[in-house]
N, C-alpha and C positions, 0 to 999 in steps of 0.2 A: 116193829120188826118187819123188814121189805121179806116178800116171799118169792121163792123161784120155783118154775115149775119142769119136769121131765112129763114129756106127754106121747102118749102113740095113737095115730089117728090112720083110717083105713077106709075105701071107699063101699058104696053102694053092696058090692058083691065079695066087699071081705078079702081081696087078692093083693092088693098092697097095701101095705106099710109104710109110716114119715114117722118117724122119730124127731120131736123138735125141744127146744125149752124156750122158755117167755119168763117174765116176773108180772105175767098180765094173762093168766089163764084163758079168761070169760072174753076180752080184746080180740087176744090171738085165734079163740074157735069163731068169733064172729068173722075177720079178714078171712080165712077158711071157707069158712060156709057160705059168704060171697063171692067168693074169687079173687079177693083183692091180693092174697101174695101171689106173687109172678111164679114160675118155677113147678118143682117136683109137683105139690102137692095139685097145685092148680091140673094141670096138665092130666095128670092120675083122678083129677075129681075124688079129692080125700079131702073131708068134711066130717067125720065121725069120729068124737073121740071115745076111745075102747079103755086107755088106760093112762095113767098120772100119779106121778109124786110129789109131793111139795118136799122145798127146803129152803130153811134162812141162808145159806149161803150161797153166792153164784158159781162159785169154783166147786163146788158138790154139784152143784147143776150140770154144768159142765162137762164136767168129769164124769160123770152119769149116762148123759147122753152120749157120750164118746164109746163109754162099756158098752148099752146096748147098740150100738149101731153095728156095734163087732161081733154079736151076736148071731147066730142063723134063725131061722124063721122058726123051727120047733122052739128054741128056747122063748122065742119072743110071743109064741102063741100060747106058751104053758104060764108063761108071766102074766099074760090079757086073762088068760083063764083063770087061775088062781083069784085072781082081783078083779073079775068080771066076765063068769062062765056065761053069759046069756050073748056078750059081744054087744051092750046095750048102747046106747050111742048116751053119754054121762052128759056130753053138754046140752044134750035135748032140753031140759027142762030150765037153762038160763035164756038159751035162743030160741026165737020164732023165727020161722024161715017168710 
């Protein structure tokens, strides 16, 4: 079963937010944490994932990341909290920088 992922990653100082999905979790935080995507996150220096869900389907995916993006920031800090009150960076432990 392929797996897709909804993820929110934040930089250094905690002050923004990228909401993205992948079907390559561990892939996706490593381009991250180099620099290698072009764009928002690069620019922002957002390298820290705070929070993720998996799903088998890509249209849940999707669809997911569509919901949160339409979200404001308390909601989306109560959702990281809930599922990771310390703001612990989750892909620490596959990456070495």
């Amino acid at each position: 079963m392929k797996s897709y992922f909804v993820y929110i990653i934040t930089n250094y100082k905690k002050t923004t937010l990228y909401i993205g999905v992948t079907n390559d979790l561990i892939r996706r935080m490593y381009e991250h944490r180099n620099g290698l995507v072009r764009g928002f996150s690069k620019k922002y220096q957002l390298k820290y994932l705070v929070y993720f869900e998996e799903t088998g389907d890509v249209m849940s995916a999707i669809h997911r990341e569509k919901q949160l993006k339409k979200w404001n920031r308390a909601w989306k800090e109560e959702l990281i909290n809930e599922f990771n009150p310390e703001w612990k960076d989750l892909s620490e432990e596959w990456l070495e920088e």
